[in-house]
C-alpha positions as a Markdown table, in Angstrom:
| # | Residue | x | y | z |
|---|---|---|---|---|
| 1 | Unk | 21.2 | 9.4 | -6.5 |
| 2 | Unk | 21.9 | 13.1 | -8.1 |
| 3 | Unk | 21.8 | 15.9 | -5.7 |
| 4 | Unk | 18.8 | 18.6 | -5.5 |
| 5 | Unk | 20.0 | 21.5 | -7.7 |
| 6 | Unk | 20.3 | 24.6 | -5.9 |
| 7 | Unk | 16.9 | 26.6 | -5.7 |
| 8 | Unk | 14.9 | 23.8 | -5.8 |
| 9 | Unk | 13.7 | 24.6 | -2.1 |
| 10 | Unk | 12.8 | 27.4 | -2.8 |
| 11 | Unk | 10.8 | 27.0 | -5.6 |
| 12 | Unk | 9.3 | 24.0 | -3.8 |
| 13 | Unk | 8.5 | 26.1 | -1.0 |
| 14 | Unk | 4.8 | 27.5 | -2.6 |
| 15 | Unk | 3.9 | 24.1 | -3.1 |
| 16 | Unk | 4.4 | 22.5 | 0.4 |
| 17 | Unk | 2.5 | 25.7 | 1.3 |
| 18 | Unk | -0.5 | 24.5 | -0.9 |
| 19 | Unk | -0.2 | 21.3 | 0.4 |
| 20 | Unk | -0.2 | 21.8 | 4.2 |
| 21 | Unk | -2.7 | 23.8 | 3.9 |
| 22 | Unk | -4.9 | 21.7 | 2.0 |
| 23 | Unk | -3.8 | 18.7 | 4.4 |
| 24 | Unk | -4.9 | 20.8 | 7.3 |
| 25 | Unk | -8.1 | 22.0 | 5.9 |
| 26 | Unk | -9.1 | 18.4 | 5.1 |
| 27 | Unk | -8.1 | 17.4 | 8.7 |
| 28 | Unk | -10.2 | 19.8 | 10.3 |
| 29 | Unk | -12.8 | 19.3 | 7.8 |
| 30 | Unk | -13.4 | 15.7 | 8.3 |
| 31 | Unk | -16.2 | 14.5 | 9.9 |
| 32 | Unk | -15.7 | 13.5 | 13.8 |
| 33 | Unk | -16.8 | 9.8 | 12.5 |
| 34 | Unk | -14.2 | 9.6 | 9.2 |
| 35 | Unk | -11.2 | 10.9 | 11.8 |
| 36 | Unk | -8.7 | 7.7 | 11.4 |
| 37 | Unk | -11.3 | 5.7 | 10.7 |
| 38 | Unk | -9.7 | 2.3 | 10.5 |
| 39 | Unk | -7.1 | 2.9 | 13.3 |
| 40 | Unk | -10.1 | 4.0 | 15.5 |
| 41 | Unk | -12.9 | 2.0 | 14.6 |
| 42 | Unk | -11.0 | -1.1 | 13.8 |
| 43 | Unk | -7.5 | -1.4 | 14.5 |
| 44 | Unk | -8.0 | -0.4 | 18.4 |
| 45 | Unk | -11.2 | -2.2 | 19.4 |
| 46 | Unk | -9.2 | -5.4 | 18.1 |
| 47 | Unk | -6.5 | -4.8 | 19.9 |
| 48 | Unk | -8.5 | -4.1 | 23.1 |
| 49 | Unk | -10.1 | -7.4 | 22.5 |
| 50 | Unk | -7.2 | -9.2 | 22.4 |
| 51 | Unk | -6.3 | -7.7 | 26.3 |
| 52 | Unk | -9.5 | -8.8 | 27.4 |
| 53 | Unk | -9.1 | -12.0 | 26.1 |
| 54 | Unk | -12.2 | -11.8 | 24.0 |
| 55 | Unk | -12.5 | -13.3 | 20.0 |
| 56 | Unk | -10.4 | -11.1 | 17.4 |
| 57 | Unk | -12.2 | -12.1 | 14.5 |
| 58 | Unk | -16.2 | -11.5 | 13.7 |
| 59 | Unk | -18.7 | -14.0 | 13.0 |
| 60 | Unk | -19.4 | -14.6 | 9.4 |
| 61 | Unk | -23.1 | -12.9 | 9.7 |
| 62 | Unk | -21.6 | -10.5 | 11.9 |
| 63 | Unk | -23.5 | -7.1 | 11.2 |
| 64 | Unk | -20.0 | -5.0 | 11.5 |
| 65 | Unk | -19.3 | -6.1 | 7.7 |
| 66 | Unk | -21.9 | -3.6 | 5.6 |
| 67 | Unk | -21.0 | -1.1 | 8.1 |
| 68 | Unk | -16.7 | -1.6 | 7.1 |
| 69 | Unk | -15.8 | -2.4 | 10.8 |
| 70 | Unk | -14.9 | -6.0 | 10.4 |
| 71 | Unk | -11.4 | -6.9 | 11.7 |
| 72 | Unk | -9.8 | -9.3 | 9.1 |
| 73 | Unk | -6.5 | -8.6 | 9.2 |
| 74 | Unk | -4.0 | -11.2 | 10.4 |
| 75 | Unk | -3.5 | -10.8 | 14.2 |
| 76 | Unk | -0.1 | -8.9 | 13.8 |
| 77 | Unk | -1.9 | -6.0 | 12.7 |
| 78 | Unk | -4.0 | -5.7 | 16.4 |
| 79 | Unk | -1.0 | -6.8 | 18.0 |
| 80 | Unk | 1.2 | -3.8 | 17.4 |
| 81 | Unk | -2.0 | -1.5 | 17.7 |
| 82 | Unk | -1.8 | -2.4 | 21.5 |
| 83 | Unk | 0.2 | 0.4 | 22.5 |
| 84 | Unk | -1.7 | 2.8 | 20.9 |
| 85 | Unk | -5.0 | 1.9 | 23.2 |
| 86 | Unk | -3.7 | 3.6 | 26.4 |
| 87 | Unk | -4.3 | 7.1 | 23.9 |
| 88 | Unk | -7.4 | 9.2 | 24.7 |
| 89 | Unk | -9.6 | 9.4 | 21.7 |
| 90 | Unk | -8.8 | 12.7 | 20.5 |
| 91 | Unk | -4.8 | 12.1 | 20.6 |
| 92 | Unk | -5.3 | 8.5 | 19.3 |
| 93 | Unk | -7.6 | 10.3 | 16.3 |
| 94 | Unk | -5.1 | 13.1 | 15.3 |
| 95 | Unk | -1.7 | 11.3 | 16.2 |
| 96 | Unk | -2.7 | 8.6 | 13.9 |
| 97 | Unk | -3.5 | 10.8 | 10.9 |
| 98 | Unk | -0.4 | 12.5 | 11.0 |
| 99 | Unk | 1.5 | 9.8 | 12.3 |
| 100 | Unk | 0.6 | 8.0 | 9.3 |
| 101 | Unk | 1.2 | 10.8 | 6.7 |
| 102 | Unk | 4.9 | 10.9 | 8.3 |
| 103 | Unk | 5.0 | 7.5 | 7.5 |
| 104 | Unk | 3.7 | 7.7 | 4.2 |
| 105 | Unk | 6.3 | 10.4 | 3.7 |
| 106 | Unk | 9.3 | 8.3 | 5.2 |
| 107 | Unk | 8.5 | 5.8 | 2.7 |
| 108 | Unk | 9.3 | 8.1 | -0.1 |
| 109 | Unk | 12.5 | 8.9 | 1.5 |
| 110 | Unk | 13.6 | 5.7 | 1.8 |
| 111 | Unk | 12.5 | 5.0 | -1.8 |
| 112 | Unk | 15.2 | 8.0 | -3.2 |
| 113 | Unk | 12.8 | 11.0 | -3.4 |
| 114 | Unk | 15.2 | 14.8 | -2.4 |
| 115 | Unk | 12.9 | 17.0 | -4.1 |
| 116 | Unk | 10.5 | 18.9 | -1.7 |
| 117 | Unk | 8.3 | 19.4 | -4.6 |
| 118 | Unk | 7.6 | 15.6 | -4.9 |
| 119 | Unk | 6.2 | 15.5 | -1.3 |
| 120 | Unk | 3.8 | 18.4 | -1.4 |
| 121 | Unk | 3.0 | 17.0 | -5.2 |
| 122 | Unk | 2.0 | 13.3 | -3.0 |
| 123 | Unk | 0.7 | 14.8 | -0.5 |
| 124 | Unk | -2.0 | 15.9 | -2.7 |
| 125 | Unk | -2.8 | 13.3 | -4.1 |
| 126 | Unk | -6.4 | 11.8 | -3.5 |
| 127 | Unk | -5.2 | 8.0 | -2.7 |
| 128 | Unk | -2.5 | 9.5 | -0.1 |
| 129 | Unk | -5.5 | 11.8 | 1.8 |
| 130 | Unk | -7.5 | 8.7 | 1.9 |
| 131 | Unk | -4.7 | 6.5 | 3.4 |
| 132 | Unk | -4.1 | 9.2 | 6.3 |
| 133 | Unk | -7.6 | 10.2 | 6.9 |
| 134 | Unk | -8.5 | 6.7 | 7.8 |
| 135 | Unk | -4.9 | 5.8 | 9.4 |
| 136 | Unk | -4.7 | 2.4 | 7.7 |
| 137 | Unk | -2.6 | -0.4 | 7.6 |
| 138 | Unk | -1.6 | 0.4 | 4.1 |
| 139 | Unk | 0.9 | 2.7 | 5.1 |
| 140 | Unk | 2.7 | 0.5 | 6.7 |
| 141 | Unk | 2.8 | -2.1 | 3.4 |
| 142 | Unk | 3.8 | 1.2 | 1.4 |
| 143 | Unk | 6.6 | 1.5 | 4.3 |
| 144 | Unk | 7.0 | -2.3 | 3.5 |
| 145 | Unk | 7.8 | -1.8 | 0.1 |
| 146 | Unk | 9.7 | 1.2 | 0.3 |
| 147 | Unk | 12.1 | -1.1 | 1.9 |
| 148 | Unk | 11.9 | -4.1 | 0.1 |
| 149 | Unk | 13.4 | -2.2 | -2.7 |
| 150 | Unk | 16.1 | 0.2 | -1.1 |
| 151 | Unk | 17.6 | -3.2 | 0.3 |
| 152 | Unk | 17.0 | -5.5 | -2.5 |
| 153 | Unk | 20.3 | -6.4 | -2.4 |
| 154 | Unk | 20.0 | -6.9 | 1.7 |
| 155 | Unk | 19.0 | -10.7 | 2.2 |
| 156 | Unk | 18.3 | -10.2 | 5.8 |
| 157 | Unk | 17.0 | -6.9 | 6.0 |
| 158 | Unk | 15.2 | -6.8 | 2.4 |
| 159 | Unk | 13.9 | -9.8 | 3.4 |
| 160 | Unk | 12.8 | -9.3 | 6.8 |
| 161 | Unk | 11.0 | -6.0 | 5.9 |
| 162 | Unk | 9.0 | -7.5 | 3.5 |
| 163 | Unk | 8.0 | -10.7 | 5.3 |
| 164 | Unk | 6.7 | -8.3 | 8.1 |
| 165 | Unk | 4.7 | -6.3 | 5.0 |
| 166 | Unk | 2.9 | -9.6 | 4.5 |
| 167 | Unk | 2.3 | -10.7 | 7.8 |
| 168 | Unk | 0.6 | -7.2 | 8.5 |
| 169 | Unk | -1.5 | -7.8 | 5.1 |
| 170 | Unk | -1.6 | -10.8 | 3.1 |
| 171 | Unk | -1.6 | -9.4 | -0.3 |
| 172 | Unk | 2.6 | -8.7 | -1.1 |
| 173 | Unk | 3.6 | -11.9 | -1.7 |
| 174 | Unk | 3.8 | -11.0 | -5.1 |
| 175 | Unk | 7.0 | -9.5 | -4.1 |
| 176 | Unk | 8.4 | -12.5 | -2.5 |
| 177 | Unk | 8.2 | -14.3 | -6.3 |
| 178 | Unk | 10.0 | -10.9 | -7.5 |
| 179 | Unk | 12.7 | -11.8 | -5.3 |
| 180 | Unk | 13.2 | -14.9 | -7.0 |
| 181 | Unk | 12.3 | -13.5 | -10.3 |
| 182 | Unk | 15.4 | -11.8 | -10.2 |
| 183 | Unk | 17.8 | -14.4 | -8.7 |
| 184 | Unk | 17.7 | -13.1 | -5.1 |
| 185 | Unk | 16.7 | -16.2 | -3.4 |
| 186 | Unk | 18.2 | -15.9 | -0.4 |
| 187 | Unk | 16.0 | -13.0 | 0.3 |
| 188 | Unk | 12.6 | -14.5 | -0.6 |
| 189 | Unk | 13.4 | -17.3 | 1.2 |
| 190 | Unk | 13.8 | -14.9 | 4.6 |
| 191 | Unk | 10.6 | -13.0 | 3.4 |
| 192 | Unk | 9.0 | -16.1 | 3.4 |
| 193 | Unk | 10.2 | -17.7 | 6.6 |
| 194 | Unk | 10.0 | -14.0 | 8.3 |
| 195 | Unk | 6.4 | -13.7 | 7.2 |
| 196 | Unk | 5.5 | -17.3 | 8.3 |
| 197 | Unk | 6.8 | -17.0 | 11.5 |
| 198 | Unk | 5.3 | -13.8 | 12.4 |
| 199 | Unk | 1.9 | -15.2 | 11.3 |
| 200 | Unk | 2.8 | -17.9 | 13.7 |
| 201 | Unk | 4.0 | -16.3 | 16.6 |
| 202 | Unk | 1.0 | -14.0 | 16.2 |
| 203 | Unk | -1.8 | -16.0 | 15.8 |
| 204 | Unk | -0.2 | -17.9 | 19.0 |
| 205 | Unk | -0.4 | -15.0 | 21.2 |
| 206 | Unk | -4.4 | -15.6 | 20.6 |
| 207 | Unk | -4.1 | -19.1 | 21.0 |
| 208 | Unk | -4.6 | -19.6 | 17.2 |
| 209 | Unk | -8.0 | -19.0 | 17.0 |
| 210 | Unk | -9.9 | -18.5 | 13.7 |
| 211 | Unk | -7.0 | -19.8 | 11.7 |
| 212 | Unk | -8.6 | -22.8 | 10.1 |
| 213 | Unk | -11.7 | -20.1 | 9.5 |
| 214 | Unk | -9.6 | -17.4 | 8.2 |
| 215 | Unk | -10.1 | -17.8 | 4.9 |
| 216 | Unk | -13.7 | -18.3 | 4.9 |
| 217 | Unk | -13.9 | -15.2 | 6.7 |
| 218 | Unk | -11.7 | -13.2 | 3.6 |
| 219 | Unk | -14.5 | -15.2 | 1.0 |
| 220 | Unk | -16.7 | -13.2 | 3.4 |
| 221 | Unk | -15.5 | -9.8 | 3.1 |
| 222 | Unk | -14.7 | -10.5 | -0.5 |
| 223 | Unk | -18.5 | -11.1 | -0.8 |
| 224 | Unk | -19.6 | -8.3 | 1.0 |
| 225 | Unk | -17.2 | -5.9 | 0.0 |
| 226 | Unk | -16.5 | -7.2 | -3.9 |
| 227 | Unk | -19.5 | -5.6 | -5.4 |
| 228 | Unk | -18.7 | -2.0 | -3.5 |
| 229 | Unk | -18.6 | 0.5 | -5.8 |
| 230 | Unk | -15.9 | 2.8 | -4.3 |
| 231 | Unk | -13.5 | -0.6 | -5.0 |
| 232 | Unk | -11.0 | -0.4 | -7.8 |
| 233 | Unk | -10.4 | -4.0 | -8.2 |
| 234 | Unk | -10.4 | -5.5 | -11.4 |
| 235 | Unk | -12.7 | -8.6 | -9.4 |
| 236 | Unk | -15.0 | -5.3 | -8.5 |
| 237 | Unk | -14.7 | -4.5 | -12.0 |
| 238 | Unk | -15.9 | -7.7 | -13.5 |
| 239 | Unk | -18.7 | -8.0 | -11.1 |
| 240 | Unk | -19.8 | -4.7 | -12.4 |
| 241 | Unk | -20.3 | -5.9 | -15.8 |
| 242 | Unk | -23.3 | -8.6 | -14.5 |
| 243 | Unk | -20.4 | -11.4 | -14.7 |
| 244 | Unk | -20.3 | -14.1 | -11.9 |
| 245 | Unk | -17.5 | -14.1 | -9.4 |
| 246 | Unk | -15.7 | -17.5 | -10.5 |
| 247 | Unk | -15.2 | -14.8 | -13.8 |
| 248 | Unk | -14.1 | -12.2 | -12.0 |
| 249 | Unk | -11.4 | -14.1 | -9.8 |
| 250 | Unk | -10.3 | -15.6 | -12.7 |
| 251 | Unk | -9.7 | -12.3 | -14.2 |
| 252 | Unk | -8.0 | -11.3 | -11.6 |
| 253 | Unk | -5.3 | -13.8 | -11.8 |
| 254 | Unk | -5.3 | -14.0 | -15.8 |
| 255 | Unk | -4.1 | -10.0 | -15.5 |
| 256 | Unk | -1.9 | -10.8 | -12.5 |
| 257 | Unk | 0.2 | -13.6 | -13.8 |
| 258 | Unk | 0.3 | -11.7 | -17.2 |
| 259 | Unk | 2.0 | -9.3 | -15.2 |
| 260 | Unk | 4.4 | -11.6 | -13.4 |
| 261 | Unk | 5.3 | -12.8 | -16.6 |
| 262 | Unk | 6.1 | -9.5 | -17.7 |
| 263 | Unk | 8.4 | -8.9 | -14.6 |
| 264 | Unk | 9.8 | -12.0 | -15.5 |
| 265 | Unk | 10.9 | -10.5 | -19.1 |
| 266 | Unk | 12.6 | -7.3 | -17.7 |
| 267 | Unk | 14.1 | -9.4 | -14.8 |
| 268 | Unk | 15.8 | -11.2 | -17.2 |
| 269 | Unk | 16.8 | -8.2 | -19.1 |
| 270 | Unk | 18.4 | -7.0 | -16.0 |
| 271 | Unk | 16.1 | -4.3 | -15.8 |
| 272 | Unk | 15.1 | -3.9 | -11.9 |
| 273 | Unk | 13.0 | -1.2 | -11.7 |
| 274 | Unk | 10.5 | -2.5 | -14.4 |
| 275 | Unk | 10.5 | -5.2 | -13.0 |
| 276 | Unk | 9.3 | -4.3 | -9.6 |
| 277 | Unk | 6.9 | -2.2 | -11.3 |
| 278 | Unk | 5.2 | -4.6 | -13.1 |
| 279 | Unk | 5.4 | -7.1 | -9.6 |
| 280 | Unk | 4.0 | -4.1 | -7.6 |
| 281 | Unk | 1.1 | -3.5 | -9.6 |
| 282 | Unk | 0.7 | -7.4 | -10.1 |
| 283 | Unk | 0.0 | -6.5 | -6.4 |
| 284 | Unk | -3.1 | -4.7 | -7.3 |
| 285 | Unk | -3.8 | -7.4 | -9.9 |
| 286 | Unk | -4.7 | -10.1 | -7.3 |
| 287 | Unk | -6.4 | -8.5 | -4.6 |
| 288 | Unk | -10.3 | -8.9 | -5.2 |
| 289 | Unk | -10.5 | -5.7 | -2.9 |
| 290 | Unk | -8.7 | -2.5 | -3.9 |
| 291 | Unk | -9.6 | 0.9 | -1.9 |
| 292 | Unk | -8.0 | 3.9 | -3.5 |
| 293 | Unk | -5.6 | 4.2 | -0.8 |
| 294 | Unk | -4.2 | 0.6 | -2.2 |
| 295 | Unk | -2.7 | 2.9 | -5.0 |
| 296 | Unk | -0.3 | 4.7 | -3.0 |
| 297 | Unk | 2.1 | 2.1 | -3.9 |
| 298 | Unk | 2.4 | 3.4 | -7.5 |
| 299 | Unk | 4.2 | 6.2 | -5.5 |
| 300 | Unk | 7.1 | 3.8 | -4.9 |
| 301 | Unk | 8.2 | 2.9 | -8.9 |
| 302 | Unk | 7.2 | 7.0 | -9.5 |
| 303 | Unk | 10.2 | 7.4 | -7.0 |
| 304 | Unk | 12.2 | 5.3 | -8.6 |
| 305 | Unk | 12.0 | 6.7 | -12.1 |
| 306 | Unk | 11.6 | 10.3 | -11.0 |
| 307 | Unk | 13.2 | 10.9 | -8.4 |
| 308 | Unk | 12.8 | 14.8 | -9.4 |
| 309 | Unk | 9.1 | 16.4 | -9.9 |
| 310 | Unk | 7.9 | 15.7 | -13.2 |
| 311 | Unk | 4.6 | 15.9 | -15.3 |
| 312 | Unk | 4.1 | 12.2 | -14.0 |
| 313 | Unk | 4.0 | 13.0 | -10.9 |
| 314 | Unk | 0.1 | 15.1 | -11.3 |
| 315 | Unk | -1.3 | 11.6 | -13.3 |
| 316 | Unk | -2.4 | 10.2 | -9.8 |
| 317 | Unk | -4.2 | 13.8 | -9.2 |
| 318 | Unk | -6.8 | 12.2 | -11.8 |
| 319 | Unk | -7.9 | 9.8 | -9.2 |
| 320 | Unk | -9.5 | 12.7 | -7.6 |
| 321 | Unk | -12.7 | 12.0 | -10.5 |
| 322 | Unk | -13.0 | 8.9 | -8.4 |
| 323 | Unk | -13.6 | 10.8 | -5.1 |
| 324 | Unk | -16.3 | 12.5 | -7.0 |
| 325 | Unk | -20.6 | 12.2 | -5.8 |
| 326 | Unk | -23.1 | 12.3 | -7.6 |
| 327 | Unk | -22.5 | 9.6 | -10.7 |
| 328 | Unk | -22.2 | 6.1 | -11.6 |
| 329 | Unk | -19.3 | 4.2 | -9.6 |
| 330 | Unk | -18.4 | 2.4 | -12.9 |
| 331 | Unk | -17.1 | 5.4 | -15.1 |
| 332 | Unk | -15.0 | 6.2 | -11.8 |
| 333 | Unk | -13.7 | 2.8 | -12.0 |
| 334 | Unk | -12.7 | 3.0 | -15.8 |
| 335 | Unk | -10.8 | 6.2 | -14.8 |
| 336 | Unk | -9.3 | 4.4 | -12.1 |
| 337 | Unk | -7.8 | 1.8 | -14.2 |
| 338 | Unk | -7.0 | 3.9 | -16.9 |
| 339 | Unk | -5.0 | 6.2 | -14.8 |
| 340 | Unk | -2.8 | 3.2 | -13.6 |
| 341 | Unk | -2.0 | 2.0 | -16.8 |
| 342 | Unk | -1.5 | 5.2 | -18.1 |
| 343 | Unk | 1.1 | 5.8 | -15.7 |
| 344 | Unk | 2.7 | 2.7 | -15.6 |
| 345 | Unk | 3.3 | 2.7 | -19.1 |
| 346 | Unk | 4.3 | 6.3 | -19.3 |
| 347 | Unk | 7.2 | 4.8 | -16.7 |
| 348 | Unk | 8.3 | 1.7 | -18.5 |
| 349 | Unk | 8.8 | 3.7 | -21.8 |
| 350 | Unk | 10.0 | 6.9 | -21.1 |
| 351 | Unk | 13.6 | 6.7 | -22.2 |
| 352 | Unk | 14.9 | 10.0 | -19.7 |
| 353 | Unk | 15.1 | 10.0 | -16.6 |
| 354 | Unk | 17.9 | 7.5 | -14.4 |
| 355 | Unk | 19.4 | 4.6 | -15.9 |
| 356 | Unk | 18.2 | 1.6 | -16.1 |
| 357 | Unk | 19.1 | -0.4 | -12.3 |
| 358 | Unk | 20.6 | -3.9 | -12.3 |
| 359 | Unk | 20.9 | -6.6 | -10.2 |
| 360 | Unk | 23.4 | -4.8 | -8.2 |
| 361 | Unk | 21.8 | -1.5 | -7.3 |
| 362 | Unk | 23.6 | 2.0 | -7.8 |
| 363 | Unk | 22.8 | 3.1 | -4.5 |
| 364 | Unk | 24.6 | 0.6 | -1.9 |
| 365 | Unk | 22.0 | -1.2 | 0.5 |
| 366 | Unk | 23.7 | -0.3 | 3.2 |
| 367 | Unk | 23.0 | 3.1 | 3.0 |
| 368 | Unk | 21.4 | 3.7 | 6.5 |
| 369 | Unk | 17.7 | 4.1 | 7.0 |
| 370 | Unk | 16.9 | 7.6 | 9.0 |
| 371 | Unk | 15.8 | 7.4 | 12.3 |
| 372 | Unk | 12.1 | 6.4 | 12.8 |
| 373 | Unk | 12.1 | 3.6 | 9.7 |
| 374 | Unk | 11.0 | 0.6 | 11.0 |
């Protein structure tokens, strides 16, 4: 990775200004019920249900769907949240917003990003405020697949992070066949058997209950939550058009194995970081639910190919037309998709920039993680 040029901090240094500032009037703007939503309203109530031996998972007609407070997460998520239910709610509330911002940051780190500029640049960013403000898991999953490409080349760490990724949220095991897409077998086969095992070992901690319902309960939330406007999920987009949901899965996975195919193409070509890209938003592909804090992964190839600021880096400030009130949730959709493809393809074709990573990656694996990765 090229050093910073000198000057570049300072430069930066009006920028992080804008952006903490706007992060801090956002924080103390938010209204007392949006403060870490998820963590709050979601992640901890699960958690303290587990202790009192109560059920994890909601009943199908359970009322806590329309009002975005089902827990439907695998049981690893609520596990680790235990330790954050001895927090009063005020501490709990702010430590988890900028606990997860720090995360959300790390993750860049760990994906190559030096330039100070790049952080404020993603720190403004409407899918990153989102992510923080409601203290989701996603973080953690953009953590997850930070890693899973810094140690690509590490079976058992690569491997291990990534199987963790999936068994916090179900939907980056288009990452494991990445693995294999590009010969490193060995490490989806740990992603894998990491993942399965800490679904195991988790769902036996609550005597495996709701596991043969689980799925019925995500056909639940997919019902409930696939014709939400604010989703940015090609499924969501389909049902949109008046289309019935058998058409709009099978969009879904038309678009996402076209994709895989594609990462198949530049696998072969030896060309790593397209190919992850095209995995990673084969991510977004499948899912029949995509919140706009789902696209804080695009911040992982943008690392990757620009490692620097550049004019790519402000594309994901258009998702902010999304945010906006006050007209119809499909034109924000359109510009959703747009602004992902635009970007992606602005990344495969740009011929600047790094060169091209093989199998074997430039920077060793082995360089170590800072303190606080997990």
């Amino acid at each position: 990775m090229p050093p910073m040029t000198p000057g570049v901090g300072v430069r930066a240094l009006p920028l992080v200004l804008v952006a903490a500032a706007v992060t801090a009037l956002t924080l103390f703007g938010l209204k007392e019920e949006a403060l870490g939503f998820d963590l709050v309203q979601v992640y901890v109530p699960a958690a303290e249900r587990v202790l009192d031996g109560d059920s994890l998972f909601p009943e199908l007609d359970d009322p806590v769907f329309s009002g975005h407070r089902a827990y439907v997460y695998p049981p690893l998520t609520a596990l680790v949240t235990i330790p954050l239910t001895a927090l009063p709610g005020a501490v709990l509330e702010i430590a988890g917003m900028l606990g997860a911002l720090a995360l959300m940051l790390l993750a860049l780190w760990i994906a190559g990003v030096r330039d100070p500029r790049c952080y404020a640049v993603f720190a403004l960013w409407p899918t990153t405020m989102t992510a923080w403000q409601n203290a989701n898991v996603t973080v953690l999953l953009l953590l997850a697949v930070a890693l899973t490409w810094r140690l690509r080349d590490s079976v058992g760490r690569g491997g291990s992070a990534l199987g963790l990724g999936i068994a916090l949220k179900l939907l980056l095991w288009p990452l494991t066949l990445w693995l294999v897409l590009t010969r490193r077998v060995r490490a989806a086969v740990v992603s894998a058997a990491v993942g399965a095992i800490a679904l195991v070992v988790s769902w036996a901690v609550i005597g495996f209950e709701g596991v043969t319902a689980y799925p019925d309960l995500l056909s639940r939330l997919t019902e409930v939550e696939g014709v939400n406007g604010h989703g940015v999920s090609i499924y969501s987009g389909v049902l949109a058009l008046g289309l019935p949901s058998g058409v709009a899965h099978a969009a879904s996975l038309c678009v996402g194995a076209g994709l895989l195919a594609g990462s198949l193409v530049y696998a072969r070509r030896g060309d790593d970081r397209a190919s992850f890209t095209l995995a990673l938003v084969a991510v977004l592909a499948f899912t029949p639910l995509v919140w706009l804090h789902y696209l804080t992964f695009l911040a992982v190839p943008l690392a990757i190919y620009r490692p620097r600021l550049s004019g790519a880096w402000a594309v994901p400030w258009l998702f902010w037309a999304v945010t906006l009130p006050g007209w119809p949730f499909e034109p924000r959709r359109a510009i959703a998709f747009v602004v992902v493809v635009v970007l992606v393809a602005r990344l495969l074709t740009a011929p600047d920039g790094a060169p091209s990573t093989t199998r074997r990656s430039s920077v060793p694996s082995s360089v170590p993680v800072p303190e606080g990765g997990r």
